[in-house]
C-alpha positions in Angstrom: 21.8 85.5 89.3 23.5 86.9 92.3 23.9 85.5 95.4 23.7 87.5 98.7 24.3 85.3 102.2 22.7 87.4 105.5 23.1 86.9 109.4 21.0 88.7 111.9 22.6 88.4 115.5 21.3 91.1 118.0 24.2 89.9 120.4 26.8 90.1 118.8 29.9 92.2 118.2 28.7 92.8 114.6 25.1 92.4 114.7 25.0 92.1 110.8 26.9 90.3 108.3 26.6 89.5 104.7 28.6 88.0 102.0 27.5 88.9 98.4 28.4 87.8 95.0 27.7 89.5 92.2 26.7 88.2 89.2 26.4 90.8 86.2 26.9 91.1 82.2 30.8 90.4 81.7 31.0 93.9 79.2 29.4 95.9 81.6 32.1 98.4 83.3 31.7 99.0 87.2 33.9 100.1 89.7 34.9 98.6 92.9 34.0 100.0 96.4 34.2 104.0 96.7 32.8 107.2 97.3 31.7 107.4 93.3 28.1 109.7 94.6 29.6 112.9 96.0 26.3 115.0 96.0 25.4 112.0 98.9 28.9 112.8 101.0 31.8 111.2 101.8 30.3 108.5 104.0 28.5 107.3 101.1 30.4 104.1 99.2 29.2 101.3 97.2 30.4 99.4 93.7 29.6 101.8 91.0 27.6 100.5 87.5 29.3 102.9 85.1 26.7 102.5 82.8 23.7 103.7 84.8 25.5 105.5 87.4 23.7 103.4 90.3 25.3 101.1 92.9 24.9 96.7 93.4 25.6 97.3 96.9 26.0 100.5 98.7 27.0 101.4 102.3 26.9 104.7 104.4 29.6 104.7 107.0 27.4 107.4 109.0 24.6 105.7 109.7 25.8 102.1 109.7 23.8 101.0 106.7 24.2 98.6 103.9 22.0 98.3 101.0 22.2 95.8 98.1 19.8 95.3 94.9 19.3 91.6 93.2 17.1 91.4 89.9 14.1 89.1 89.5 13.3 88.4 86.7 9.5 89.1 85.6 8.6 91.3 82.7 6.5 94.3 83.8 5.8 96.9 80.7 8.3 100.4 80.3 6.6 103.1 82.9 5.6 106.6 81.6 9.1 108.4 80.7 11.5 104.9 80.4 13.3 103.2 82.8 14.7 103.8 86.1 17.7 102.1 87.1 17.6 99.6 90.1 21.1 100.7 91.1 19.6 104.3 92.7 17.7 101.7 95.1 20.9 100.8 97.5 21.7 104.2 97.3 18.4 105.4 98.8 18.4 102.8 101.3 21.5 103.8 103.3 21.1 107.9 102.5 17.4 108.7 102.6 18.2 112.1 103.6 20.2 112.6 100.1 16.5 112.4 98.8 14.3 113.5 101.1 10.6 114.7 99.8 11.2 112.3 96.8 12.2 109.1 96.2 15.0 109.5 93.9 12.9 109.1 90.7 12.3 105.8 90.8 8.8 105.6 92.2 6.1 106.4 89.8 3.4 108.1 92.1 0.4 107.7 89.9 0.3 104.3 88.9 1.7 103.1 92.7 4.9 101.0 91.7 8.1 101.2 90.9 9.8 103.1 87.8 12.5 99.8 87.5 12.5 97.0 87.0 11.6 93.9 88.8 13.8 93.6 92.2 14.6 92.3 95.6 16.4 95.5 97.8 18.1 94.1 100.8 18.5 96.7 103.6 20.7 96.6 106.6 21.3 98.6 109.9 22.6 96.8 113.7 19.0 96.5 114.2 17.7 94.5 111.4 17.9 93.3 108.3 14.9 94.3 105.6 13.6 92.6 102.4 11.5 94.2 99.5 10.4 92.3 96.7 8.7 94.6 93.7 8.1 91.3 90.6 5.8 93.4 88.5 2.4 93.3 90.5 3.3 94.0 93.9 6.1 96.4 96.1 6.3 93.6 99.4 8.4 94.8 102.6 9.5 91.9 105.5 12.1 91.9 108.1 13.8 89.0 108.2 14.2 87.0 111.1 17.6 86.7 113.1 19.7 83.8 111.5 21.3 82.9 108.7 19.3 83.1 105.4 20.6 83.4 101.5 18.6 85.2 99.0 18.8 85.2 95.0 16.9 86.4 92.9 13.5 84.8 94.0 14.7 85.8 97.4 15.3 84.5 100.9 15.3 80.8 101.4 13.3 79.8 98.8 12.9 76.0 98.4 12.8 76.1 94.6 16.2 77.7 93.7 18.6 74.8 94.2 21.7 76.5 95.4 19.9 78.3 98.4 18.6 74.6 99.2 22.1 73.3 98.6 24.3 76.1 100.4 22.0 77.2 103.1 22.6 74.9 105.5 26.4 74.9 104.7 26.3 78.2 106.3 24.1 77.8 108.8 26.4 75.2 109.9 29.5 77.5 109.5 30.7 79.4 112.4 29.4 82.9 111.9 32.2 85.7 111.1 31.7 89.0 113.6 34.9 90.8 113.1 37.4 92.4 110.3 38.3 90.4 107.4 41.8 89.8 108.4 40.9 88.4 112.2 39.9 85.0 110.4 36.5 84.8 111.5 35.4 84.9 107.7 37.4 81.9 107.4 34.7 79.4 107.6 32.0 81.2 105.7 35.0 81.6 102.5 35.3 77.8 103.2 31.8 77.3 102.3 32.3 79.4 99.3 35.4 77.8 97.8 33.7 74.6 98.3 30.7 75.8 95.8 33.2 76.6 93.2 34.3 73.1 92.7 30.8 73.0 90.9 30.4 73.4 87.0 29.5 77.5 86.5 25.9 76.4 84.8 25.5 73.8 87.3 21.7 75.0 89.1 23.6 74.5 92.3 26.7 76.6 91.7 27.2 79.9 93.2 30.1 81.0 91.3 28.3 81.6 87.9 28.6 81.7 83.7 25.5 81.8 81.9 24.8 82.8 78.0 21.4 85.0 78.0 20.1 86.2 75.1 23.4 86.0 73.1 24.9 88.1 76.4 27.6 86.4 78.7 26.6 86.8 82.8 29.4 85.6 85.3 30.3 86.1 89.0 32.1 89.1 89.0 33.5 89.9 92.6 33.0 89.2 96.6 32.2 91.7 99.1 32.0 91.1 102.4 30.3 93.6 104.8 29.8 93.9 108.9 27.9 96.5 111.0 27.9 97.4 114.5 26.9 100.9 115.6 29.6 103.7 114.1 31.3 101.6 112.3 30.8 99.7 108.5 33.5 97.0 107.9 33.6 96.6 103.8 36.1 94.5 101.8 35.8 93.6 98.0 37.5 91.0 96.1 37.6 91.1 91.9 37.9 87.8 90.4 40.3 87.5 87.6 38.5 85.0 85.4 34.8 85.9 85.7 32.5 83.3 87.3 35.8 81.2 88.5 37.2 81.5 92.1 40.7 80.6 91.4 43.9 81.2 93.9 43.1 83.3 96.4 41.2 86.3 96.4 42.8 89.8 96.3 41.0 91.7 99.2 40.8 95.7 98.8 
């Protein structure tokens, strides 16, 4: 259910932007942005799952990195010795060196595929912008081109989920932010967004979200907004006080 919006700009100021919601089971505790993984240092931050211990989206303020994990949603059987949680994925991506010689448990080495569940992984640097898709038959990697692209959870641009056909060209049409959240450049992207919440939360075009699965309520959660240029990760996060409702302003930390 989450919604993750990406531009890829090798000339500018902040090659890399994204603006993310995220979309997650409303009894589920998390934490917002933070250092929450201290055997991966300092420079290590992301929003915690409390549950599972992983990260939605993680960042590494060393390396100018940002990582973030969306679910698909195919059924693949439990590996040999249970699941793996997605949320080590983000992780991974922006500290590799954290687990060097392994992969952080999550990839099973003799049947070839992932110990989690079904995902897209999103990873960023100045340089590029990376997509992997794992739904259950095949682990997938692309880079993704420069531009503006937004990617659920069937993944970039897809024609058949009707709020990336809906919002895509909104912000492809939006002057692109490339700066700190408080220099206003965000303004016309957030535009976009508070426009989408007019929308009815179980509306398919809605990106502000409240559906009832399997007897479980799922809502928008929060916003983050993220930039990278080399030696420097720009990361704000915004909680929403009514889960899957943008309402007022939003209360940047």
């Amino acid at each position: 259910m989450c919604t993750v919006v990406m531009s890829l700009d090798p000339s500018a100021v902040y090659p890399v932007v994204m603006l993310g919601l995220r979309d997650e089971s409303v009894d589920r505790p998390w934490d917002p942005p933070g250092a929450w993984w201290p055997e991966r240092g300092p420079s290590v931050r992301g929003i915690r799952d409390r549950e599972a211990g992983g990260a939605w989206l993680a960042v590494d303020d060393a390396t100018s990195r940002a990582a973030v994990v969306l679910n698909r949603h195919e059924q693949t059987p439990e590996p040999r010795g249970g699941w793996v949680t997605r949320g080590i994925l983000p992780l991974d991506a922006v500290s590799p060196a954290a687990s060097a010689g392994a992969d952080g448990g999550w990839q099973d080495a003799t049947a070839r595929h992932p110990k989690t569940r079904t995902f897209n992984l999103v990873e960023a640097s100045p340089g590029g912008i990376r997509y992997t898709a794992w739904d259950g038959r095949d682990v997938v990697t692309t880079a993704l081109a420069p531009g503006v692209h937004v990617i659920t959870h069937e993944g970039p641009d897809v024609a058949s989920v009707p709020r990336e056909v809906r919002w895509l060209p909104e912000f492809r049409a939006a002057a692109r932010p490339d700066g700190p959240l408080d220099g206003g450049s965000w303004d016309t992207w957030l535009d976009v967004l508070r426009a989408s919440s007019h929308l009815p939360t179980d509306d398919d075009e809605a990106l502000f979200r409240s559906d009832e699965i399997d007897g479980h309520r799922y809502a928008s959660l929060s916003v983050s907004v993220v930039a990278l240029r080399p030696g420097e990760v720009l990361l704000k996060h915004a909680r929403l006080a009514h889960p899957g409702h943008l309402e007022g302003a939003l209360d940047w930390r």
